[in-house]
VEXDREN-2710 file (C-alpha; in Angstrom, 1 decimal):
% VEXDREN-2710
k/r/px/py/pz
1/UNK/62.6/-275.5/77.5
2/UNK/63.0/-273.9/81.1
3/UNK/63.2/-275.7/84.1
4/UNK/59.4/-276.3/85.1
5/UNK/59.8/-275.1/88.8
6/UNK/57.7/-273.1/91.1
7/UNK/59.7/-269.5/91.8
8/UNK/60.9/-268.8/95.2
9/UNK/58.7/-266.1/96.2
10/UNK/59.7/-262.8/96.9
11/UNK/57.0/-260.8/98.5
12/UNK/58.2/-259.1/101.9
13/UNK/56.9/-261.2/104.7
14/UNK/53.0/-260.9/105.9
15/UNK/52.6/-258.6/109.1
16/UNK/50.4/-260.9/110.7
17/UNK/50.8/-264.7/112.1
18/UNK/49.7/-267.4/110.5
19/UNK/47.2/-268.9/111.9
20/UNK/48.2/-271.9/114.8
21/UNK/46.0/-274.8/113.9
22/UNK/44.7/-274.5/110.0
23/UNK/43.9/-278.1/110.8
24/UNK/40.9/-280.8/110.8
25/UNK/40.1/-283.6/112.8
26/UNK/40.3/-286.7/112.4
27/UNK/37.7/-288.3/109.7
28/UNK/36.2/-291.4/110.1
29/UNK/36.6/-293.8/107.1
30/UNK/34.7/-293.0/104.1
31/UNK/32.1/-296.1/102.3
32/UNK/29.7/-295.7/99.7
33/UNK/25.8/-297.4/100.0
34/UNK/25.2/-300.4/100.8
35/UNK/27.6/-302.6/102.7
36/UNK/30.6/-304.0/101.2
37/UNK/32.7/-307.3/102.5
38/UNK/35.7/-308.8/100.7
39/UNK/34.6/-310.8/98.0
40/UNK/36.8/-312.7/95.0
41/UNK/35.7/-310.3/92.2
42/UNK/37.1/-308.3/89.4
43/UNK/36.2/-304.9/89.2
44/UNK/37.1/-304.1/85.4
45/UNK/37.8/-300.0/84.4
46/UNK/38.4/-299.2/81.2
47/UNK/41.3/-296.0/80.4
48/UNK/42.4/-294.8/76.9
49/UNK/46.1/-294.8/77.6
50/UNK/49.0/-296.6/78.8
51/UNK/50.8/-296.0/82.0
52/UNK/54.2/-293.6/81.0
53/UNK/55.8/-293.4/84.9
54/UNK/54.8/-295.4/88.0
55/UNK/56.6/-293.4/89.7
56/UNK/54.0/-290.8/91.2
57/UNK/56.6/-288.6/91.8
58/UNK/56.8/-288.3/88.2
59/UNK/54.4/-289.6/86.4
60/UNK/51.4/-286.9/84.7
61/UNK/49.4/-289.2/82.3
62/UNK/45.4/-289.7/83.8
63/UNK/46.3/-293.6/83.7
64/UNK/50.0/-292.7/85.7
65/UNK/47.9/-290.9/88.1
66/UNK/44.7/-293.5/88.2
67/UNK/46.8/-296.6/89.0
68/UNK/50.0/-295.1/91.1
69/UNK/46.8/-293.2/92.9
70/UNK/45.7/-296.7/94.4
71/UNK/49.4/-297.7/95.4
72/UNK/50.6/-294.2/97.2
73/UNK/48.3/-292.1/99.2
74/UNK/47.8/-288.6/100.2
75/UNK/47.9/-287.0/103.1
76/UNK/44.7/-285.2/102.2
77/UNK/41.9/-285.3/100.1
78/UNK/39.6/-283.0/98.7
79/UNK/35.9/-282.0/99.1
80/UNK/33.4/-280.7/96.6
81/UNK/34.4/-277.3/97.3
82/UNK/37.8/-277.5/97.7
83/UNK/38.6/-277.9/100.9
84/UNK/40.7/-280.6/102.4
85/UNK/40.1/-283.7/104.2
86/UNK/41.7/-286.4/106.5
87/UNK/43.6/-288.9/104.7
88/UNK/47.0/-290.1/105.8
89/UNK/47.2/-286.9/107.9
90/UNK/44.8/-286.5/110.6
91/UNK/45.2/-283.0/111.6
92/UNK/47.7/-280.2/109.6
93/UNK/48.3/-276.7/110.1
94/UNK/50.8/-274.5/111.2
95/UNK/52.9/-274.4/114.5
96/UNK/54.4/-270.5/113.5
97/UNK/54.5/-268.7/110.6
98/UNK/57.6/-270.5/108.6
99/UNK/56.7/-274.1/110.3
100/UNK/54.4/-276.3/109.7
101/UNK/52.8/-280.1/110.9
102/UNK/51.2/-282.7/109.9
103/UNK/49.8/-285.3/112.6
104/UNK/49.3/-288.9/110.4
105/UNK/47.3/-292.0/111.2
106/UNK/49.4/-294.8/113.2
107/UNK/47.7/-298.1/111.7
108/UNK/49.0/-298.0/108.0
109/UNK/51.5/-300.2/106.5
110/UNK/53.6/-300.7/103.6
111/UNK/52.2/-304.3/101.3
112/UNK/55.5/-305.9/101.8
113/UNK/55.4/-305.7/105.9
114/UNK/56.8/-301.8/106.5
115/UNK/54.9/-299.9/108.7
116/UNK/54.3/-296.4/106.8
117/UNK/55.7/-293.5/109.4
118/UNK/56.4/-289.8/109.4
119/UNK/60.1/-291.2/108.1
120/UNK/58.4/-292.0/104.8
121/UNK/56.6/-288.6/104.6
122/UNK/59.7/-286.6/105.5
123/UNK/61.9/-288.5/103.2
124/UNK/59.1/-288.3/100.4
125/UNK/59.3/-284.9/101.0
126/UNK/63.0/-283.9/101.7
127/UNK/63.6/-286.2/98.0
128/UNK/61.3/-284.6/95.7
129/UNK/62.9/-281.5/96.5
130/UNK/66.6/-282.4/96.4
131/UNK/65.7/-284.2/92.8
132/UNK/63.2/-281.9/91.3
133/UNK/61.2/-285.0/89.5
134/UNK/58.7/-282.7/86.7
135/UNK/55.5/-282.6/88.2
136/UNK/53.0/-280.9/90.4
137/UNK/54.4/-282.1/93.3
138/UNK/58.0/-280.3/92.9
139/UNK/56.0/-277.3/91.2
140/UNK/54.8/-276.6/95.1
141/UNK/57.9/-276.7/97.3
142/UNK/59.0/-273.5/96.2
143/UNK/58.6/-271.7/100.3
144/UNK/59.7/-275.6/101.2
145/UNK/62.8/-276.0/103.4
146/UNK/62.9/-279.1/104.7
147/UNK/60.8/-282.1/106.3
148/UNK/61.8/-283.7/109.9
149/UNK/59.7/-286.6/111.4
150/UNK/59.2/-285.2/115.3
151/UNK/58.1/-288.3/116.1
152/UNK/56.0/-292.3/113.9
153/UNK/53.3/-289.6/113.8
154/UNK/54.0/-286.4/113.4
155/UNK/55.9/-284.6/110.4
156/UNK/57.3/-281.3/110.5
157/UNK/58.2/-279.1/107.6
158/UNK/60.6/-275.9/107.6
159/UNK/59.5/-273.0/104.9
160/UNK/62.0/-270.2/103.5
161/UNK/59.1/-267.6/104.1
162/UNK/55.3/-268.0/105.2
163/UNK/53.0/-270.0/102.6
164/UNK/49.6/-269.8/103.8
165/UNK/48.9/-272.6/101.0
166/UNK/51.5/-274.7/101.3
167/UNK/50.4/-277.5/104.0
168/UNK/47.1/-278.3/102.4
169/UNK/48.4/-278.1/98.6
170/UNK/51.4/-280.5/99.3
171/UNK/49.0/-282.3/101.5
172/UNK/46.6/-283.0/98.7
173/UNK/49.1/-282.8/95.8
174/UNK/51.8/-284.9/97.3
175/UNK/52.1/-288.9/97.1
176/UNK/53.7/-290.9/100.4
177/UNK/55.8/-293.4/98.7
178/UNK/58.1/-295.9/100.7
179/UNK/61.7/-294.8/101.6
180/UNK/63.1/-298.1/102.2
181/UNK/62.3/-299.1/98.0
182/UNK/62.5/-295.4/96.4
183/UNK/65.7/-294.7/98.7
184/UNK/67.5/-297.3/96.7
185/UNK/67.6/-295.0/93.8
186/UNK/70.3/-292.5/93.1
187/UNK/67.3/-290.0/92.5
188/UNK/63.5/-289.7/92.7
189/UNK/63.4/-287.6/89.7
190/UNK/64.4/-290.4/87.8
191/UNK/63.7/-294.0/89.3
192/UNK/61.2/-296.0/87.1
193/UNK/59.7/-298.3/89.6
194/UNK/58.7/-300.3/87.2
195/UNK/58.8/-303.5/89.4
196/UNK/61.4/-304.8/88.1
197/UNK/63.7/-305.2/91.4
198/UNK/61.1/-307.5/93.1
199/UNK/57.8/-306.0/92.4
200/UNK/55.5/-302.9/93.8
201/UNK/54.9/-301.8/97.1
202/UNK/51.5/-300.4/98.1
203/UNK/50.1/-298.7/101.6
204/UNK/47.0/-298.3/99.4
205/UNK/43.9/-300.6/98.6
206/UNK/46.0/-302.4/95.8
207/UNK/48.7/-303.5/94.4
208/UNK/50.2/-303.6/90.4
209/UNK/50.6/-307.0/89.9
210/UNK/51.0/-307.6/86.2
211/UNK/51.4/-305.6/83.6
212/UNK/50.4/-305.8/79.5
213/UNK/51.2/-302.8/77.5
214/UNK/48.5/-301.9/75.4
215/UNK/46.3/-304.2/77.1
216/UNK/46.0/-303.9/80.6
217/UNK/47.2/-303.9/84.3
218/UNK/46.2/-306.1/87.2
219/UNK/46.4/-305.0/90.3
220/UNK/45.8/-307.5/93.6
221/UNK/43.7/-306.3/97.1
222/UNK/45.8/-305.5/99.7
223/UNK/43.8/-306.7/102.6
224/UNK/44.5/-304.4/105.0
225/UNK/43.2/-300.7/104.2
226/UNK/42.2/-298.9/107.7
227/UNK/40.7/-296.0/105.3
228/UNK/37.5/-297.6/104.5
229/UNK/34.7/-299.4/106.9
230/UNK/35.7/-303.1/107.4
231/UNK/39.2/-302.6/106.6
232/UNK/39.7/-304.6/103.3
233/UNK/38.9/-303.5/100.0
234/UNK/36.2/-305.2/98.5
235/UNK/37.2/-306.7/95.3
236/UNK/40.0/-308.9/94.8
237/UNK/41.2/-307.5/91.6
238/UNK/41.1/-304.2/89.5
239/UNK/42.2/-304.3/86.0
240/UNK/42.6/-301.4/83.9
241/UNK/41.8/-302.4/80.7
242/UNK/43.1/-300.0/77.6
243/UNK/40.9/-299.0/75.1
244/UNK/41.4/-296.7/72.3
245/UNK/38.6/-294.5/72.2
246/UNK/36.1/-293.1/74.9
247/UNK/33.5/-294.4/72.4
248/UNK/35.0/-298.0/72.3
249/UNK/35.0/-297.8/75.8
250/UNK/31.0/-297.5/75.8
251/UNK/31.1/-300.2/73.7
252/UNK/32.5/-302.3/76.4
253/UNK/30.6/-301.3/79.0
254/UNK/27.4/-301.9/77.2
255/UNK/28.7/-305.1/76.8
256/UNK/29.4/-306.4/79.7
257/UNK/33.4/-306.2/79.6
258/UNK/34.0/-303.4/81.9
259/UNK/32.3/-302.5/85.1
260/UNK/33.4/-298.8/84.7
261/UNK/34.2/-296.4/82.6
262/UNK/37.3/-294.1/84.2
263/UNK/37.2/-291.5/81.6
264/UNK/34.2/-288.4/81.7
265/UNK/31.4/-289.1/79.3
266/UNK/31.3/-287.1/76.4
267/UNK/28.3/-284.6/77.0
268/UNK/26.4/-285.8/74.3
269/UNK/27.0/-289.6/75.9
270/UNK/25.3/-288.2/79.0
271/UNK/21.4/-288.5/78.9
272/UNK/21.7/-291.8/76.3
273/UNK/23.4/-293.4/78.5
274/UNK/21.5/-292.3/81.5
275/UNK/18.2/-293.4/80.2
276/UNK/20.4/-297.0/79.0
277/UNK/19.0/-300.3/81.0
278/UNK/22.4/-301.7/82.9
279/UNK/24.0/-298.6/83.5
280/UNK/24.5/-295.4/86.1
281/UNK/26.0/-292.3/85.6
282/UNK/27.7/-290.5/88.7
283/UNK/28.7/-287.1/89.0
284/UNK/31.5/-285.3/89.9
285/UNK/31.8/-281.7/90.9
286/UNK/34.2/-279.9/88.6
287/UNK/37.6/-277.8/89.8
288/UNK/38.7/-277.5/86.9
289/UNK/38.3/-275.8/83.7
290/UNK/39.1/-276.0/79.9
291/UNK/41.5/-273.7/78.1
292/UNK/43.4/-272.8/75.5
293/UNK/47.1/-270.8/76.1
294/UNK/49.6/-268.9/73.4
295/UNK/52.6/-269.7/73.3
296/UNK/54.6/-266.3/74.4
297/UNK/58.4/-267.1/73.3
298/UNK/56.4/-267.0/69.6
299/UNK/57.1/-263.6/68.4
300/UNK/53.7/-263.5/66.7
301/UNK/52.0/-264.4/70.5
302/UNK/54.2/-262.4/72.3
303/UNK/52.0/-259.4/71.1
304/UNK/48.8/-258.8/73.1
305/UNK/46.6/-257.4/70.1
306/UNK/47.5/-261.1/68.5
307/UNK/46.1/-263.2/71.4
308/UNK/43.5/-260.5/72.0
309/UNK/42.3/-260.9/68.4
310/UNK/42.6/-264.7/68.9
311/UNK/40.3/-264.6/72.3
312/UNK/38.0/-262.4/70.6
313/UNK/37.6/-265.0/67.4
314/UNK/36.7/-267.8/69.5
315/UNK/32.2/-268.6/70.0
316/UNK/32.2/-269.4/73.1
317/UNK/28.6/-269.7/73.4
318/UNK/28.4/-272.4/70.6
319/UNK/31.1/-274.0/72.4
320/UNK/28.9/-274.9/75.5
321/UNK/25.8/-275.2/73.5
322/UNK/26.7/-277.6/70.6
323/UNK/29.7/-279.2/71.9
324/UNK/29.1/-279.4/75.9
325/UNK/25.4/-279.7/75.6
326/UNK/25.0/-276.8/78.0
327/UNK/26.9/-279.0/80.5
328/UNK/29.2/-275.9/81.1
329/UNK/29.1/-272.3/82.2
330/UNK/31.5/-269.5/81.5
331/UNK/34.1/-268.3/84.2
332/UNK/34.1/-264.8/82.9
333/UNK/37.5/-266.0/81.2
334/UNK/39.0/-265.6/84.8
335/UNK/40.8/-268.6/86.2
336/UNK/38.8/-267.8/89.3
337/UNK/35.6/-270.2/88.8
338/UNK/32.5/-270.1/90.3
339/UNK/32.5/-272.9/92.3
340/UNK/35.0/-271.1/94.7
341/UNK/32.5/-268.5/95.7
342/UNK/34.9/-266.6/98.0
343/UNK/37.0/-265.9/95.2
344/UNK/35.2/-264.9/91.9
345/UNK/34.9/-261.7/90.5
346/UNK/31.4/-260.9/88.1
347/UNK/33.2/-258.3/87.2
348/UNK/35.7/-259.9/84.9
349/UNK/34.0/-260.4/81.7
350/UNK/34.3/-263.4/79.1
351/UNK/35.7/-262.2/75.7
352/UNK/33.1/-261.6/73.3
353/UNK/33.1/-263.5/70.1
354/UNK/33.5/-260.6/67.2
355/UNK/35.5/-261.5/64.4
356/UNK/35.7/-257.8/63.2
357/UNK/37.5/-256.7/66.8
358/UNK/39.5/-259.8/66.3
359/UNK/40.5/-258.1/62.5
360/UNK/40.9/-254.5/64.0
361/UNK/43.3/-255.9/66.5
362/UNK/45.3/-257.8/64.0
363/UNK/45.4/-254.3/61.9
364/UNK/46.6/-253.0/65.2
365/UNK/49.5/-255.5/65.5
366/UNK/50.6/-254.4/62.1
367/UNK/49.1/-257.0/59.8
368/UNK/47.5/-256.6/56.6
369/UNK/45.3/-258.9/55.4
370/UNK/45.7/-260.5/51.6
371/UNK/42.7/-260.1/48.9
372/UNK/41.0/-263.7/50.1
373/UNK/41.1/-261.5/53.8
374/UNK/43.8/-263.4/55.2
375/UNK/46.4/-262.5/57.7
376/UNK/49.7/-263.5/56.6
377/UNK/50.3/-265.7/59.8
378/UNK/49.1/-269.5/61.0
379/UNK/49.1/-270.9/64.4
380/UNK/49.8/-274.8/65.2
381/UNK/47.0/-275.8/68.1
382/UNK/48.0/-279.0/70.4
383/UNK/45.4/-281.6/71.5
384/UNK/45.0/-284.7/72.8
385/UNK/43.2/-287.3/70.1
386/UNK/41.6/-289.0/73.5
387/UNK/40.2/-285.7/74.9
388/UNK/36.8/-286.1/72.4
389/UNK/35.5/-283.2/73.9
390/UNK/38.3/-281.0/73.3
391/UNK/38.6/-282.2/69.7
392/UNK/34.9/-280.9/69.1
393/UNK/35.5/-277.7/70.3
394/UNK/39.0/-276.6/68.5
395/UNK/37.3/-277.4/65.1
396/UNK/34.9/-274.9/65.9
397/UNK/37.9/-272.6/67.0
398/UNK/39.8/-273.5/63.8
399/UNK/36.7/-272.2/61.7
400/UNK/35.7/-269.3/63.7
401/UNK/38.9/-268.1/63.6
402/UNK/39.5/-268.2/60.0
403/UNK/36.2/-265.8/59.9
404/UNK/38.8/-263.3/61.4
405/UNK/41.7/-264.1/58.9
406/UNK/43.4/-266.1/61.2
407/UNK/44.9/-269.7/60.2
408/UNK/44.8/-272.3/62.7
409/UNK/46.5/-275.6/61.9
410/UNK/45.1/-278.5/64.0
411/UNK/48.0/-280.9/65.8
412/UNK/45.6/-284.0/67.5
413/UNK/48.0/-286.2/69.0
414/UNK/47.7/-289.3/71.4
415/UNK/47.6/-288.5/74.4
416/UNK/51.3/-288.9/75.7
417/UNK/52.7/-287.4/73.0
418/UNK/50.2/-284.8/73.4
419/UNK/51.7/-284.2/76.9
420/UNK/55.6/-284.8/75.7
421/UNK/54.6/-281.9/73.1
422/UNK/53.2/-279.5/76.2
423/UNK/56.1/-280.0/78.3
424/UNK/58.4/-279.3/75.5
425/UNK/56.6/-276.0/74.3
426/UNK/56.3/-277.5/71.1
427/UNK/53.3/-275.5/70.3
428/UNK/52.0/-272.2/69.7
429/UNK/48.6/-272.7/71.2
430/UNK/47.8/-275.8/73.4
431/UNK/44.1/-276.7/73.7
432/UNK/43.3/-278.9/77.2
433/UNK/41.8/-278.6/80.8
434/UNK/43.5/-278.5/84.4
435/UNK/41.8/-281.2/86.1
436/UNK/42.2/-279.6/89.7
437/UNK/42.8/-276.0/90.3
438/UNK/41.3/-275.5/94.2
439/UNK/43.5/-273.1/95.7
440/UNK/43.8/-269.4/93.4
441/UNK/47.1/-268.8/95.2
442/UNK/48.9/-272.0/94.0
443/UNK/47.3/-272.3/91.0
444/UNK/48.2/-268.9/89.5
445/UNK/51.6/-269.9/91.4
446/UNK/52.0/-272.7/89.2
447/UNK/50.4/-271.1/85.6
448/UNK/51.5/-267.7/86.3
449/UNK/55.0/-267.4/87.7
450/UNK/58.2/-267.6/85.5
451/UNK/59.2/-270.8/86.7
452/UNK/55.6/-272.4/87.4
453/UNK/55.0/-276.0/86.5
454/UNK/52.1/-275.3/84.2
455/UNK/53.1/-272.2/82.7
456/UNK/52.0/-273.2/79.2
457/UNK/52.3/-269.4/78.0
458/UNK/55.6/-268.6/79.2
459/UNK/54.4/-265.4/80.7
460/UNK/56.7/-263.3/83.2
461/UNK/54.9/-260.3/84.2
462/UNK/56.1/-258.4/87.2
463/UNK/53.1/-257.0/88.5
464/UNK/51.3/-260.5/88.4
465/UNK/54.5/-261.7/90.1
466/UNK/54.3/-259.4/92.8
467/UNK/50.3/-259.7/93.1
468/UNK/50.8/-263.9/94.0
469/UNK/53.9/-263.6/96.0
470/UNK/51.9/-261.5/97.7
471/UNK/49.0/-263.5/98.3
472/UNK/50.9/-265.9/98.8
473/UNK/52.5/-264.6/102.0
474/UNK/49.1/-263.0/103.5
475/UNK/47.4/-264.5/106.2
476/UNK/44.3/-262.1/106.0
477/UNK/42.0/-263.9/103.6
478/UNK/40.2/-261.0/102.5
479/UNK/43.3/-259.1/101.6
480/UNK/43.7/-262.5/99.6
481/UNK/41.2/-262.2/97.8
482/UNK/41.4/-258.7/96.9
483/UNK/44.8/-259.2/95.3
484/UNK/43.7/-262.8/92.9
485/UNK/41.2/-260.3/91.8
486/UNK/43.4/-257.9/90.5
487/UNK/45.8/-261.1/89.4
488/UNK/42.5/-262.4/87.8
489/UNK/42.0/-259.5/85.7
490/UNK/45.5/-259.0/84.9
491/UNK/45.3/-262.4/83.0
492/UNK/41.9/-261.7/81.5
493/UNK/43.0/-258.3/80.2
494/UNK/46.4/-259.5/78.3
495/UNK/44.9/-262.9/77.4
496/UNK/48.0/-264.8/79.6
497/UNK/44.9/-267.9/79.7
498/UNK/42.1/-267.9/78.1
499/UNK/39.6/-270.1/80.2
500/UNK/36.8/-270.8/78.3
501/UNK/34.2/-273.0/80.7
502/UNK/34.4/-275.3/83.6
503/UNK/32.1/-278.2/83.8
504/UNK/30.7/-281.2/86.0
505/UNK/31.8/-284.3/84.6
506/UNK/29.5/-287.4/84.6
507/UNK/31.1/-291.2/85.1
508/UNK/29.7/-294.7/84.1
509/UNK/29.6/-297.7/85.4
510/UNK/27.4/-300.9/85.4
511/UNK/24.5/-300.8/87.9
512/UNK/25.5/-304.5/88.9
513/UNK/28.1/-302.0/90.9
514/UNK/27.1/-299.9/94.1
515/UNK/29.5/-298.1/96.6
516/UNK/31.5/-296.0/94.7
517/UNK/31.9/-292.2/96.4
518/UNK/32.6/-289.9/93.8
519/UNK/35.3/-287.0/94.5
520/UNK/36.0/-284.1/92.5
521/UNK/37.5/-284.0/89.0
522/UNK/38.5/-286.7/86.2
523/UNK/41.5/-287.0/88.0
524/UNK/39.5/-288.6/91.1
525/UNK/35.7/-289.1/90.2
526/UNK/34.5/-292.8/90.9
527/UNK/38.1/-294.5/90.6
528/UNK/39.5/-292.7/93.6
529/UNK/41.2/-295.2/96.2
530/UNK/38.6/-294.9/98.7
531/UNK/35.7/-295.6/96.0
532/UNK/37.5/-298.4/93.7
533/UNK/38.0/-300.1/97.2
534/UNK/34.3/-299.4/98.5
535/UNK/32.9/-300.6/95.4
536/UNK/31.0/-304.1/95.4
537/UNK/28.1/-306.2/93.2
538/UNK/24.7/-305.4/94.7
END
């Protein structure tokens, strides 16, 4: 498989400045209701997967990315629509056009005494791109250079060419871990820390402490957490307990063993267990959306009538109806969603479910059908066994897509191999959603580009190429939007994704439980640092 890097852009250079200060001020510390003081309780969250990589430079899996999450912070976080907040980083933006800053908070420390400076962002930085570890993070240092810490407080990072996204995206996307424990390591890229050279150490709300594969993973309070009123988590211990299934999971909760449920409900789970005595369901706004990409180094999939014919055999109205519970809308089949409102085009239509276009453009491909109606080709879908939701839906595209004479053999996999198969290309169509796509400019960096991160469909089309690199030099936001339109419909027409709804997703948790402050995404939802450390017993 290809190196999964973000390209180095090659647009010429935007005529007009970036913008001096892109930045925010300082935010106060964030709390959910009621008030919360340090108490000797377990808070218990159940997960359907083991931990692959603690290292978050690394690590992919929702259980990686839940645990590491409450260990090594962000320099931003996100807001309902997108937009980014304080976190580590008090105030970002841009000091020219090919430099930017980040001003960071002077009152955090590392568990095991450090203090947590600009060094550690800089180095965090300056690593990740030296050692390309796989992962979102490397996937957006493309226009990086270089990081230098100015100053304890103030980091400053050199760019090959402007990147009017760059700042926030590595802000938000981008772990701080400690130099003086990952430095040890002859690369980033490939360090396990897996606490076994004296433990973790955590500048978040909690530490790992102890660790049973296949069972669980404690993880201790770290008493001094300056992003949340007070100053000290509130519960002593989290455990992440694992659980095979999201229904076994329910089971639990019900029950009394867990005190949250990290996974999204299922949509039909939704209003039962709204209306069930001992429970609350949260919600979380979603940025993402659900998809299904072809596999273009396939020969059969590198022909746009084939994937055509495969959009057009999909119902995606029964889709959202039966197996969302009309929890989901349609994004037009663009990857620009509604929710960013600047951005989305009505224009761009969703395919329309007709199997006898989906048989004319077969025809057109030069396939015959046999006499049971049959095209004399089968295509292997990818899911992940824990995604329930997912595993609904591509039953429904298996059989709608035999109506067209197209053979679909389903793959459901747990989840990590699910992911191992993905970043392999060991598929022809993979079946999953993108937790977090908030910025159009990165994102179709990322999915769209040769070398992006998450380009699932191994697509390499110059005029897309040139549309991003564009966009992703311009300052002028309309001009931005203009060309992720075209970019948009570029995708849509040849079928490079095919984005088939985005969704809010709806959390559980025992109503003995108050505080939590939900946050965009699966990814984040109720078990985001700020909310697992707000969260206390009535």
């Amino acid at each position: 498989m290809k190196k999964t890097t973000r390209i180095a852009a090659v647009a010429a250079l935007a005529a007009s400045a970036l913008a001096l200060s892109a930045c925010a001020p300082s935010a106060p510390p964030e709390a959910g209701g009621g008030e919360a003081t340090a108490s000797s309780e377990t808070l218990t969250i159940a997960t359907t997967t083991d931990v692959v990589n603690y290292n978050p430079l690394i690590g992919n899996s929702r259980s990686d990315y839940w645990i590491t999450n409450l260990m090594y912070p962000h320099l931003l976080s996100i807001a309902d629509d997108g937009s980014k907040e304080a976190q580590v980083a008090t105030k970002w933006g841009y000091v020219d056009e090919t430099t930017g800053y980040y001003e960071i908070r002077d009152d955090l420390s590392w568990s095991d005494g450090e203090k947590l400076t600009a060094e550690d962002v800089a180095w965090t930085m300056n690593a990740v791109k030296q050692d390309q570890p796989s992962g979102t993070f490397y996937g957006q240092l493309a226009n990086f250079e270089s990081a230098e810490a100015v100053s304890d407080t103030r980091v400053e990072i050199k760019l090959t060419q402007p990147d009017s996204s760059i700042v926030e995206e590595i802000g938000f996307w981008g772990n701080v871990v400690p130099q003086h424990v990952f430095e040890k390591a002859d690369s980033v890229a490939n360090f396990p820390n897996d606490g076994s050279d004296g433990g973790w150490v955590s500048a978040g709300p909690y530490v790992l402490t102890d660790v049973q594969v296949g069972q669980s993973y404690s993880m201790d309070r770290v008493d001094d957490y300056p992003l949340i009123e007070g100053g000290t988590p509130s519960s002593a211990k989290v455990v992440y307990r694992v659980f095979p299934d999201i229904n076994t999971e329910i089971l639990a909760l019900q029950s009394g063993e867990v005190d949250v449920i990290a996974n999204a409900l299922p949509p039909a789970q939704v209003k039962t267990l709204q209306n069930t005595p001992g429970i609350e369901v949260e919600e979380s706004v979603g940025l993402g959306y659900a998809h299904m990409t072809y596999n273009m180094t396939k020969p059969d999939l590198a022909k746009v009538e084939v994937r055509q014919a495969l959009a057009h055999a999909v119902d995606y109205d029964a889709i959202r109806k039966v197996v969302l519970q009309d929890q989901a809308v349609s994004t037009g089949s663009s990857p620009l969603m509604p929710v960013l409102a600047d951005y989305y085009d009505k224009s761009i239509k969703e395919y329309k479910f007709d199997t006898d276009l989906s048989r004319e453009l077969m025809e057109k491909a030069g396939y015959t059908a046999d006499g049971s109606g049959m095209f004399p080709v089968s295509f292997r879908l990818i899911y992940s066994l824990q995604d329930s939701v997912t595993s609904q839906w591509a039953t429904l595209v298996k059989d709608s897509a035999a109506k067209a004479g197209i053979t679909i053999e389903l793959q459901g996999t747990e989840r990590n191999t699910y992911l191992a198969q993905t970043n392999a290309g060991d598929f022809d169509i993979y079946a999953g959603n993108f937790a977090i796509m908030d910025d159009p400019v990165t994102n179709m960096t990322l999915a769209y580009l040769p070398d992006g991160a998450i380009n699932y469909s191994y697509v390499d089309d110059p005029e897309l190429n040139e549309l991003i690199t564009t966009a992703s030099a311009t300052t002028d936001k309309d001009e931005k939007i203009k060309l992720m339109q075209e970019a948009a419909a570029i995708v849509n027409e040849n079928v490079y994704d095919n984005i088939m709804y985005t969704q809010n997703l709806y959390f559980a948790h025992s109503d003995k439980w108050t505080g939590f402050v939900s946050k965009p995404s699966e990814l984040l939802s109720i078990v985001n640092p700020i909310s697992v450390a707000s969260a206390h017993l009535k």
